[in-house]
C-alpha positions as MATLAB code, in Angstrom:
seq = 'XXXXXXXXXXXXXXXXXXXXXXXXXXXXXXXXXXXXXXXXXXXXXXXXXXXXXXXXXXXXXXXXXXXXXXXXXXXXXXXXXX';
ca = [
       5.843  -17.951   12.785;
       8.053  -15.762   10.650;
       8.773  -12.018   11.897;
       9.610   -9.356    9.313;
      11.219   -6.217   10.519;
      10.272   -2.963    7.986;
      11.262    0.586    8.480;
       8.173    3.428    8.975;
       7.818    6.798    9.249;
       6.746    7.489   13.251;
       3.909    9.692   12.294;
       2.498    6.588   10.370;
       3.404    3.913   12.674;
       1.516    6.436   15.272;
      -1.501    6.534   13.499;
      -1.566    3.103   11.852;
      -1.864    1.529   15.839;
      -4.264    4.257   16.654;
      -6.395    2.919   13.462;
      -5.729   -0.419   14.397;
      -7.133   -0.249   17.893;
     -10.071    1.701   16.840;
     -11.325   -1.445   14.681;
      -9.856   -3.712   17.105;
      -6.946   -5.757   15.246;
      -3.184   -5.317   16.558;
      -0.821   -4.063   13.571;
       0.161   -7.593   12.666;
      -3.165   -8.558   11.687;
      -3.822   -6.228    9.492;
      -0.257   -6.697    8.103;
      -1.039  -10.334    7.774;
      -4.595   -9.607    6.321;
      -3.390   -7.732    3.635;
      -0.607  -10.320    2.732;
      -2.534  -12.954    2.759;
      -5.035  -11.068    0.364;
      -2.194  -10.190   -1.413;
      -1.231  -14.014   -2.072;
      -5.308  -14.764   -2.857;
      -5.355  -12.046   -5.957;
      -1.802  -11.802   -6.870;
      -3.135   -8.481   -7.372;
      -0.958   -5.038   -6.104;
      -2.757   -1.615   -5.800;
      -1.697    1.707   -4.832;
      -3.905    4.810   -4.614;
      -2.194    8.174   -5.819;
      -4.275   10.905   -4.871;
      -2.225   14.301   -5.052;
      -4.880   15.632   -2.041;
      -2.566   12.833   -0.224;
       0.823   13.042   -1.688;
       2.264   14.938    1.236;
       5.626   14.064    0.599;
       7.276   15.872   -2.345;
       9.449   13.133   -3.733;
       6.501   11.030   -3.930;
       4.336   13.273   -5.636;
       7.294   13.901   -8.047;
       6.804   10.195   -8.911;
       3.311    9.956   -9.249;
       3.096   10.401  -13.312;
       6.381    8.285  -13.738;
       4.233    5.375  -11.408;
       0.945    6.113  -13.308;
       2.436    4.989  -16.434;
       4.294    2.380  -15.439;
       1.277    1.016  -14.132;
      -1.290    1.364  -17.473;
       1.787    0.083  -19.542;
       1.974   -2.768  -16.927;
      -1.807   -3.364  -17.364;
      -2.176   -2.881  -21.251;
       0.329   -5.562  -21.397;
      -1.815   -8.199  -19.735;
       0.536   -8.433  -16.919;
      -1.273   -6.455  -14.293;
      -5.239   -5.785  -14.330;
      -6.646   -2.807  -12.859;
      -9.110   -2.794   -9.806;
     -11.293    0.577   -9.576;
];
């Protein structure tokens, strides 16, 4: 078994175990859900919704990321998932 170390904000790391124990998976799992789900579609997905764009510098990126990603899917390379 691999470990991966990643950097995250406290608040989120906070909340993301308080999730996690609510459903009843540890952190990991859900990490390793997600990759493995990752592997299975090959497919990546982000949600950008300003009500949750808290962070300024993100939100400053959102339109630059929008694009990128329907010039990323109207070249075949991506598809989108709604």
């Amino acid at each position: 078994m691999a470990v991966i170390t990643v950097r995250i904000d406290d608040e989120v790391k906070k909340d993301l175990t308080k999730f996690s124990n609510e459903i009843g998976i540890s952190v990991g799992s859900l990490f390793n859900a997600r990759a493995r789900n990752l592997l299975r579609t090959k497919e990546v997905t982000f949600k950008l919704d300003e009500d949750f764009l808290e962070d300024q510098e993100m939100y400053s990126n959102a339109k630059s990321l929008k694009e990128q990603g329907m010039r990323s899917v109207a070249s075949g390379r991506s598809s989108l998932v709604i």
